[in-house]
C-alpha positions, 0 to 999 in steps of 0.5 A, a space after each residue: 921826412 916831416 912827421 909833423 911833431 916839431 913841438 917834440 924836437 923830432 925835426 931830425 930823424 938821421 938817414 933812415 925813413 918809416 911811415 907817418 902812422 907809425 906814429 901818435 901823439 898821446 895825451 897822458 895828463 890834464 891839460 892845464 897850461 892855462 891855470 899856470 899862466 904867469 905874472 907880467 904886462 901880457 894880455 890874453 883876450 878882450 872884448 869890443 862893446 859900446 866904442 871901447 875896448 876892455 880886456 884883462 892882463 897878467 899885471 892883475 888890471 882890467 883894462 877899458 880903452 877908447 876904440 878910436 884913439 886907444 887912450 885909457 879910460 879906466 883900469 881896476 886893480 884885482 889880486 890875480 891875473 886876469 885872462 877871463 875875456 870880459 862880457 859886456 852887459 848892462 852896462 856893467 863889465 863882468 870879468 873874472 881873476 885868478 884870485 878866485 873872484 868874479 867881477 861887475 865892474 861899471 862900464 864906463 867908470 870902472 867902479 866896483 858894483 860886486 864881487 863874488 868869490 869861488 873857490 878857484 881861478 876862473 878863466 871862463 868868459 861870462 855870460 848874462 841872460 833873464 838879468 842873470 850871469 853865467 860863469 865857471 870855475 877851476 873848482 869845478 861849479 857853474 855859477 849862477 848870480 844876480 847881475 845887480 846884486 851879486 848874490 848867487 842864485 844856484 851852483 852846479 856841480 861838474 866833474 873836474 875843472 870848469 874852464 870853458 866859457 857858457 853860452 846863454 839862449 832860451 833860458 838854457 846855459 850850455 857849458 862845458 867841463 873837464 869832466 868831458 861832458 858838455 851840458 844844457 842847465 836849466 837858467 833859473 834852477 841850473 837843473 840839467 836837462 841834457 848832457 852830451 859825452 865827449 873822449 876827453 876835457 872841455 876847455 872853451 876859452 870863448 864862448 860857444 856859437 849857437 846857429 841853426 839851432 846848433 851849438 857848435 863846441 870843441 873837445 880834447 878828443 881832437 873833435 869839433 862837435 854841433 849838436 842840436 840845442 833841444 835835444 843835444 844830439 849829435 849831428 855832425 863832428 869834424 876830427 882834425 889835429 893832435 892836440 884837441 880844441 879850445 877855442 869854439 869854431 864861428 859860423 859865419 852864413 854857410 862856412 864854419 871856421 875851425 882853429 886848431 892848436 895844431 897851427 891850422 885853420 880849417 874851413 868846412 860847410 855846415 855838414 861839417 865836410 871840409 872846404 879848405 885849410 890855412 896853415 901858419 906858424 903856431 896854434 891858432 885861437 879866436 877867430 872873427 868874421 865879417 865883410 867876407 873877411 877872416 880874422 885870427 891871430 897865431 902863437 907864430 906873433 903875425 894877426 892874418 886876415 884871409 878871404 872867404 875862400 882862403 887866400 891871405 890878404 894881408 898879415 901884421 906882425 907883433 912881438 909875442 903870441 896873439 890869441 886875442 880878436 875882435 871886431 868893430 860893427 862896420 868890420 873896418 877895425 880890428 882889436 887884438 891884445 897881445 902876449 908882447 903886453 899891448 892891446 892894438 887896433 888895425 885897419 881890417 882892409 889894408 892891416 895898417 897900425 891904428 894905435 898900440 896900447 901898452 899895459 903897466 908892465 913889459 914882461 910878458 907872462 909865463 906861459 907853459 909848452 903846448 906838448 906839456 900834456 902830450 908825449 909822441 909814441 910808436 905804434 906796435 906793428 900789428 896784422 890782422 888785427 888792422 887789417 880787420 880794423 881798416 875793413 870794418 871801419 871803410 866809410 868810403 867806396 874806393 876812389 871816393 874822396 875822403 873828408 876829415 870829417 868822415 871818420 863817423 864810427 859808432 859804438 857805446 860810451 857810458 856817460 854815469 855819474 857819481 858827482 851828479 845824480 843819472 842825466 834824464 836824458 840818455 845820449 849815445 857815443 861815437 867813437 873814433 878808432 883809437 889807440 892801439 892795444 899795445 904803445 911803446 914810447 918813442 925814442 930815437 933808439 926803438 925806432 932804429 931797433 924797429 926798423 932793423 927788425 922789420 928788415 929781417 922779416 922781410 
C-alpha cells in the first residue's frame, strides 16, 4: 500500500496492511533548509524585465543576460550566496546576498549605487512602492529604504526569521514572518495596521498575489489563506499536503493555482473549492500563467507546461531542481534557472531549447532534505473521542462531495505579542482538527506490535 511518505524511505512496509489515517507527518522544528543552501554554480530564481533576464547563483554573482540570445550582459560579485529573486524597478536591480546586504545594482551596467547591511541572510525578493524598497531579513526586520540612497527609512520588528517576500499595493506592505503572523505596515511608518495568525511559519519565497482585493499567501500549517487587504480577514483557505507552503498561489482570471511541496500542483476556483490536481515527481515551486498555458518547474528536473484545464502539453528536462519560472510579456518564452547551475529560455508553445547559460561554477549547491523538519508518527488509536471529533467536526450532508478546502472549523487562537506592542486590529483564528492527544513515533516494530494487538481485540 502506498502511504505517500516516499520522503521517509516507507516505500516497504512487509506483508501486513493498516489504514492511511493511521498516519501523520509532524513538523517538530523550524523549517530552515533555505538558510543551509550551499556554495556552487546552482541558480535558485530569477526575474524577466526590460528584454533581460537577471538572477542570482550560489557562486555569489548576480547575473543579467540578454532575453533573445542569453548572452551575458554584466555579473556583480558579492560575499554570499545569492537566492533572493531580483526586483527590477527604477532602473536599479535590487537583490539581496547571504552576506547580510542588500543590493541596488544599475540595471543595465551592474554598477554598484548602494548596499545596506542587516543583521542576517536575506532571502526575501524585494519589492518597491512611494520610491521606497521593501525586504526582509533572517534577523527577523522588515526593512524599509530610500531607493536612491539606500538609507533606511524604518525597521519593523517580527517575531523569528523574516524569509517570505513583501508585497506592495496602496501604500501597505504585506509580509510574512516565521512568527506565523501575516502583516499589513503602514509604507511610509511601518506602523501595523492589521495582522492575521496562521498554525505555523511564513516563508514566502516569491512574492504574494494581490487580486480582488485579496492577498493570497501560503503557511506551514499546510493552508493557502486569501484575505481581504482592508481588514485582513479571512475569506477563504484551501488545506492540502504534509509539508506546508512556500511558494504563494497566482491567480490568473477565475483560477487559482496552488504548488505544493507535497509534488502537486492543484487548481481551484476563487472560492477556494478544488477544480483539479497535477501530480509529479518532486515538490513544485513558482508557478506562471498566460495564454491559457501553465508553466513550473519541479525537484524531479522536468519544467512542464499544462493547459488551463490540467492536461500536460509538453515537458522539458534538465539536470537538477527547477524552482525558477519566468515569463516574457507575449507568453512565447519561458525563463527558468536551474540547480544543474544554467539559466535557460524555452519556446513556451512547442518546449524547445532556445539558449542555456552557464554560471561560473558546475557544482551544484548543498541543498538540505525537504523532510529534515518532519518525522512520520502513528496515531494512538482512539474511540469515543474520534468518533465525537468526526461529528462534530461533519461539514457535509451524507453524500455530498467534499473539497479539500471544506475543512473550515473555527475556534479561538490567541494572537499576543510580547516583541510588539498588542495589534489594533483583533483577528480570529481558525483551526483544522489536529494532532492527537497522545503520538507515539512510528517505527516498523510498533506498527507490527500494533497490528498484533488490534487482532487480539477483535
Amino acid at each position: 500500500m502506498d502511504f505517500g511518505f516516499e520522503s521517509f524511505g516507507t516505500e516497504s512496509f512487509g506483508d501486513f496492511d493498516a489504514e492511511v489515517e493511521d498516519f501523520q507527518v509532524v513538523k517538530f522544528k523550524k523549517f530552515d533548509r533555505l538558510w543551509k543552501y550551499g556554495e556552487g554554480g546552482s541558480v535558485c530564481h530569477s526575474k524577466y524585465k526590460n528584454g533581460a533576464v537577471f538572477f542570482g547563483s550560489c557562486d555569489q554573482y548576480i547575473y543579467c543576460v540578454d532575453a533573445k540570445t542569453g548572452e551575458l550582459r554584466w555579473k556583480f560579485k558579492t560575499n554570499g550566496i545569492v537566492m533572493s529573486d531580483p526586483h527590477v524597478s527604477f532602473g536599479t536591480v535590487f537583490s539581496g546576498s547571504y552576506d547580510n546586504y542588500l543590493y541596488a545594482l544599475d540595471e543595465k551596467t551592474g554598477e554598484l549605487i548602494w548596499k545596506f547591511r542587516t543583521g542576517g541572510k536575506i532571502f526575501s525578493t524585494p519589492a518597491t512602492g512611494n520610491k521606497l524598497v521593501f525586504f526582509g531579513s533572517q534577523d527577523g526586520f522588515v526593512y524599509c529604504v530610500d531607493i536612491k540612497t539606500g538609507k533606511e527609512v524604518w525597521r519593523f520588528k517580527t517575531g523569528d526569521d523574516v524569509a517570505a517576500s513583501p508585497v506592495f499595493s496602496e501604500n501597505k506592505v504585506f509580509i510574512g514572518s516565521y512568527d506565523a503572523n501575516f502583516y499589513c505596515l503602514d509604507n511610509l511608518t511601518g506602523r501595523e495596521i492589521w495582522r492575521f495568525r496562521t498554525g505555523d511559519q511564513i516563508q514566502i519565497t516569491d512574492t504574494p498575489m494581490i487580486k480582488n482585493r485579496m492577498v493570497f499567501f501560503g503557511s506551514h500549517d499546510n493552508n493557502i489563506y486569501a484575505l481581504n487587504i482592508d481588514t485582513g480577514k479571512e475569506v477563504w483557505r484551501f488545506r492540502a499536503g504534509n509539508y506546508g507552503f512556500t511558494t504563494p498561489p497566482i491567480v490568473d482570471g477565475d483560477i487559482v493555482y496552488i504548488p505544493t511541496k507535497d509534488n502537486l500542483l492543484y487548481a481551484v476556483d476563487v472560492r477556494g473549492t478544488e477544480l483539479w490536481r497535477f501530480r509529479t515527481g518532486g515538490m513544485i515551486a513558482k508557478v506562471r500563467a498566460i495564454n491559457k498555458k501553465v508553466f513550473f518547474g519541479s525537484e524531479d528536473g522536468n519544467v512542464y507546461c499544462l493547459s488551463k484545464d490540467g492536461n500536460e502539453i509538453w515537458r522539458f528536462r534538465v539536470g537538477a531542481y527547477v524552482y525558477d519560472m519566468e515569463v516574457d510579456e507575449k507568453g512565447e518564452k519561458i525563463f527558468f534557472g536551474s540547480w544543474d547551475c544554467h539559466m535557460y529560455s524555452v519556446n513556451a508553445d512547442t518546449g524547445k531549447e532556445l539558449w542555456r547559460f552557464r554560471t561560473s561554477s558546475t557544482v551544484q549547491g548543498y541543498v538540505p532534505p525537504l523532510t529534515e523538519a518532519y518525522k512520520l508518527e502513528i496515531k494512538r488509536e482512539t474511540h469515543v473521542e474520534d468518533a465525537i471529533s468526526e461529528d462534530k467536526y461533519k461539514s457535509k450532508k451524507k453524500g455530498e462531495a467534499v473539497s479539500l478546502s471544506d475543512y473550515h472549523v473555527a475556534s479561538e487562537y490567541s494572537s499576543t505579542s510580547e516583541y510588539k506592542q498588542k495589534s489594533e486590529y483583533d483577528t480570529s483564528f481558525v483551526m483544522f482538527e489536529g494532532v492527537m492527544e497522545v503520538e507515539i513515533i512510528w517505527t516498523p516494530d510498533l506498527i507490527a506490535k500494533q497490528m498484533d494487538l488490534n487482532l487480539k481485540q477483535i
